[in-house]
N, C-alpha and C positions, 0 to 999 in steps of 0.2 A: 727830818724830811717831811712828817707830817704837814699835811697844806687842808684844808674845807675853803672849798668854793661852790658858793651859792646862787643860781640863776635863776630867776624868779621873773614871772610875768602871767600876759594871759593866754588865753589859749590860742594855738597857732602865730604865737610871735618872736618866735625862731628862738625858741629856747635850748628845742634840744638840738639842733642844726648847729648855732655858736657850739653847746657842752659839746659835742661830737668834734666838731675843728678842734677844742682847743684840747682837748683830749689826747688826738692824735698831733699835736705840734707841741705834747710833753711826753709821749709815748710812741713806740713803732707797733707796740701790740697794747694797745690798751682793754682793759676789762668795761665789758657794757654787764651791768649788774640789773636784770630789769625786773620790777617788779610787781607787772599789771596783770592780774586775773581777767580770762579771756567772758567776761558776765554777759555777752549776749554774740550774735553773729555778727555785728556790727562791730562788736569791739573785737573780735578774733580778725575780721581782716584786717581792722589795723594794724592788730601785733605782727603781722603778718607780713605786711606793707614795710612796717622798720622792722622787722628781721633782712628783709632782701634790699634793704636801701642801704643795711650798713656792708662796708668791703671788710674781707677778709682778715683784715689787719687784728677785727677785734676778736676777742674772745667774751663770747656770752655765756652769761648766769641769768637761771632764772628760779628767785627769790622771792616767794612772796611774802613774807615778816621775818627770819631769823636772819638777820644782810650779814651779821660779825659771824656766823658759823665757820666761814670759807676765811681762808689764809690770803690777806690782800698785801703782805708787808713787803715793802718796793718797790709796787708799784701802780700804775693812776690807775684808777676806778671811776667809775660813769654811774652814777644810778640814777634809773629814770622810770617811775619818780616818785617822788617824795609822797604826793596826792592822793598816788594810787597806793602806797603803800600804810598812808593813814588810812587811807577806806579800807583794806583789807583787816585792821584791829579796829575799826569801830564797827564793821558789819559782825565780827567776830565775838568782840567783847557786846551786841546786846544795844549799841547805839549808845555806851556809855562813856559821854566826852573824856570824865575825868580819869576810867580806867581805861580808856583807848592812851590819852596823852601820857599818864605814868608809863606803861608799857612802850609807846613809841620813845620818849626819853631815855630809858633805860637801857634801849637797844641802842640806841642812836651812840651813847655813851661806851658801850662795849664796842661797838662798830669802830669809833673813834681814836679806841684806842690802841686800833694798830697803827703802824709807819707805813703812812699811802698817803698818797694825794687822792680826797675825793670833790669828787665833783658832783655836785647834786642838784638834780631838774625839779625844778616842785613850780605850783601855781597859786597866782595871786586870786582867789576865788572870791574873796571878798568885795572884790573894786567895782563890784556893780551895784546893780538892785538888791534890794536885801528879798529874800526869795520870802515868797509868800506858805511856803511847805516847811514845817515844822522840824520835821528831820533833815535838810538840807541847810536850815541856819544854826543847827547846834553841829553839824559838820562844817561849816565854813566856820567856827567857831574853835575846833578843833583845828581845824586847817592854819588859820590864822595865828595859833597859840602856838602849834608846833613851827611855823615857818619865822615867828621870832625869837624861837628856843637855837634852832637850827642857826639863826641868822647871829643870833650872838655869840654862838661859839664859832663861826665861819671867821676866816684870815681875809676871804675877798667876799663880795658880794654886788651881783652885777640882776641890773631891772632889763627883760627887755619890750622893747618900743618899739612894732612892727619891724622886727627884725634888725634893729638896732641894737647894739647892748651897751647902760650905762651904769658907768661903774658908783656904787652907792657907799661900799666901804672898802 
Protein backbone atom coordinates (compact mmCIF):
# COMPACT_ATOMS: atom_id res chain seq x y z
CA UNK A 1 0.00 0.00 0.00
CA UNK A 2 2.78 2.14 0.33
CA UNK A 3 2.35 5.38 -2.34
CA UNK A 4 5.07 8.94 -2.05
CA UNK A 5 3.43 11.72 -3.73
CA UNK A 6 5.27 14.70 -4.45
CA UNK A 7 3.89 18.40 -4.79
CA UNK A 8 6.37 20.75 -5.58
CA UNK A 9 6.08 24.42 -6.76
CA UNK A 10 6.49 27.98 -5.61
CA UNK A 11 5.32 29.77 -2.96
CA UNK A 12 1.52 30.35 -2.72
CA UNK A 13 0.79 28.09 -5.68
CA UNK A 14 -1.68 25.89 -4.12
CA UNK A 15 0.38 23.43 -3.14
CA UNK A 16 -0.75 22.65 0.05
CA UNK A 17 -4.54 23.33 -0.76
CA UNK A 18 -4.27 20.40 -3.80
CA UNK A 19 -1.99 17.89 -0.88
CA UNK A 20 -5.10 18.79 1.52
CA UNK A 21 -7.93 17.80 -1.27
CA UNK A 22 -6.36 14.98 -2.23
CA UNK A 23 -5.52 13.74 1.14
CA UNK A 24 -8.91 13.93 2.23
CA UNK A 25 -10.48 12.12 -1.15
CA UNK A 26 -7.98 9.13 0.00
CA UNK A 27 -8.67 9.38 3.77
CA UNK A 28 -11.84 10.41 6.09
CA UNK A 29 -9.18 11.14 8.81
CA UNK A 30 -6.05 11.89 7.32
CA UNK A 31 -2.76 12.83 9.40
CA UNK A 32 -1.39 16.54 8.80
CA UNK A 33 2.28 15.86 9.96
CA UNK A 34 3.57 19.45 10.12
CA UNK A 35 6.78 20.33 10.49
CA UNK A 36 7.45 24.33 10.69
CA UNK A 37 9.21 25.89 13.49
CA UNK A 38 7.22 29.09 14.55
CA UNK A 39 11.04 31.46 13.88
CA UNK A 40 9.45 34.78 14.21
CA UNK A 41 5.77 36.39 14.88
CA UNK A 42 5.14 36.32 11.38
CA UNK A 43 5.69 32.96 10.96
CA UNK A 44 3.62 31.76 14.26
CA UNK A 45 0.42 33.42 12.67
CA UNK A 46 0.75 31.51 9.82
CA UNK A 47 1.04 28.22 11.63
CA UNK A 48 -1.73 29.54 13.05
CA UNK A 49 -3.84 30.57 10.19
CA UNK A 50 -3.44 26.56 8.72
CA UNK A 51 -4.04 25.16 11.96
CA UNK A 52 -7.86 26.84 11.97
CA UNK A 53 -8.17 26.45 7.94
CA UNK A 54 -7.91 22.79 8.41
CA UNK A 55 -11.48 20.85 9.38
CA UNK A 56 -11.68 18.47 11.86
CA UNK A 57 -11.26 15.44 9.89
CA UNK A 58 -7.40 15.70 10.28
CA UNK A 59 -5.35 14.74 12.92
CA UNK A 60 -2.23 16.81 13.60
CA UNK A 61 1.44 16.10 14.41
CA UNK A 62 3.76 18.41 14.95
CA UNK A 63 7.37 17.29 14.08
CA UNK A 64 10.05 18.99 13.66
CA UNK A 65 12.92 16.39 12.26
CA UNK A 66 12.25 12.91 13.66
CA UNK A 67 8.73 12.32 10.96
CA UNK A 68 9.43 8.07 11.19
CA UNK A 69 9.19 8.27 15.26
CA UNK A 70 5.11 8.08 15.07
CA UNK A 71 3.25 4.80 13.68
CA UNK A 72 1.73 5.99 10.18
CA UNK A 73 1.01 2.20 8.92
CA UNK A 74 -2.38 2.46 7.04
CA UNK A 75 -2.76 5.29 6.65
CA UNK A 76 -2.32 8.70 4.31
CA UNK A 77 -0.15 11.19 5.82
CA UNK A 78 0.41 15.00 4.77
CA UNK A 79 3.65 16.59 5.57
CA UNK A 80 3.92 19.92 5.04
CA UNK A 81 6.82 20.50 4.44
CA UNK A 82 9.65 19.29 3.17
CA UNK A 83 11.36 23.02 3.14
CA UNK A 84 10.80 23.65 6.33
CA UNK A 85 11.79 20.57 7.51
CA UNK A 86 15.33 20.92 5.66
CA UNK A 87 15.78 24.20 7.41
CA UNK A 88 15.26 22.78 10.65
CA UNK A 89 18.77 20.12 10.15
CA UNK A 90 20.61 22.72 8.38
CA UNK A 91 20.09 25.53 10.95
CA UNK A 92 20.78 22.61 13.35
CA UNK A 93 23.63 20.82 11.83
CA UNK A 94 25.74 24.36 11.54
CA UNK A 95 24.61 25.30 7.82
CA UNK A 96 26.25 22.22 6.89
CA UNK A 97 24.61 21.11 3.18
CA UNK A 98 26.27 17.83 3.16
CA UNK A 99 25.45 16.81 6.91
CA UNK A 100 22.09 18.43 6.78
CA UNK A 101 21.35 16.23 3.32
CA UNK A 102 22.87 12.80 4.83
CA UNK A 103 20.51 13.19 7.83
CA UNK A 104 17.57 14.41 5.91
CA UNK A 105 18.04 11.16 3.53
CA UNK A 106 18.23 8.90 6.18
CA UNK A 107 15.05 9.90 7.88
CA UNK A 108 13.32 10.43 4.82
CA UNK A 109 14.23 6.45 4.31
CA UNK A 110 13.04 5.20 7.77
CA UNK A 111 10.07 7.53 7.32
CA UNK A 112 9.47 5.53 4.14
CA UNK A 113 9.59 2.57 5.18
CA UNK A 114 6.32 2.23 6.69
CA UNK A 115 2.83 1.13 4.73
CA UNK A 116 1.23 4.80 4.29
CA UNK A 117 0.62 6.75 1.72
CA UNK A 118 2.52 10.06 1.89
CA UNK A 119 2.18 13.00 0.53
CA UNK A 120 4.68 15.46 0.79
CA UNK A 121 4.59 19.52 0.36
CA UNK A 122 8.09 20.81 -0.45
CA UNK A 123 9.12 24.10 -2.62
CA UNK A 124 10.77 24.61 -5.74
CA UNK A 125 13.29 27.51 -4.18
CA UNK A 126 15.44 27.46 -6.84
CA UNK A 127 13.45 28.72 -10.04
CA UNK A 128 14.31 32.26 -9.49
CA UNK A 129 17.12 34.48 -8.99
CA UNK A 130 20.06 32.91 -7.70
CA UNK A 131 20.18 34.98 -4.20
CA UNK A 132 22.90 37.16 -3.77
CA UNK A 133 23.39 35.87 0.37
CA UNK A 134 25.68 33.11 0.66
CA UNK A 135 23.76 31.01 3.17
CA UNK A 136 20.57 30.98 1.33
CA UNK A 137 22.33 29.48 -2.05
CA UNK A 138 23.95 26.72 -0.18
CA UNK A 139 20.32 26.10 1.20
CA UNK A 140 18.56 26.17 -2.06
CA UNK A 141 21.20 23.90 -2.87
CA UNK A 142 20.24 21.58 -0.29
CA UNK A 143 16.76 22.12 -1.08
CA UNK A 144 17.14 21.34 -4.49
CA UNK A 145 19.28 18.08 -3.85
CA UNK A 146 16.84 16.83 -1.23
CA UNK A 147 13.75 17.52 -3.55
CA UNK A 148 15.29 15.30 -6.29
CA UNK A 149 16.23 12.56 -3.69
CA UNK A 150 12.62 12.83 -2.53
CA UNK A 151 11.36 12.96 -6.23
CA UNK A 152 12.97 9.79 -7.28
CA UNK A 153 11.97 7.69 -4.79
CA UNK A 154 8.10 9.32 -5.28
CA UNK A 155 5.26 6.82 -7.32
CA UNK A 156 3.71 10.43 -8.39
CA UNK A 157 4.89 13.68 -8.64
CA UNK A 158 2.92 16.63 -9.57
CA UNK A 159 4.37 20.84 -10.33
CA UNK A 160 2.05 23.26 -9.20
CA UNK A 161 1.21 26.29 -11.56
CA UNK A 162 -0.75 28.92 -9.92
CA UNK A 163 -2.91 26.60 -8.59
CA UNK A 164 -2.88 24.32 -11.21
CA UNK A 165 -1.26 20.88 -10.50
CA UNK A 166 0.80 19.09 -13.29
CA UNK A 167 1.33 15.85 -13.12
CA UNK A 168 5.46 15.43 -13.91
CA UNK A 169 5.68 11.61 -13.06
Amino acid sequence: MRKITLITGGQRSGKSRYAQELALSLSPNPIYLATSRAWDEEHRVRINRHKEERSTEWTTIEEEKELSKYDYNGGVVLIDCITLWATNFFFDLESNVELALDALQTEFEKLIAQDAQFILVTNEIGMGEMSQNYLQRKFADLQGWLNQYIASRADEVYLMVSGIPLKVK
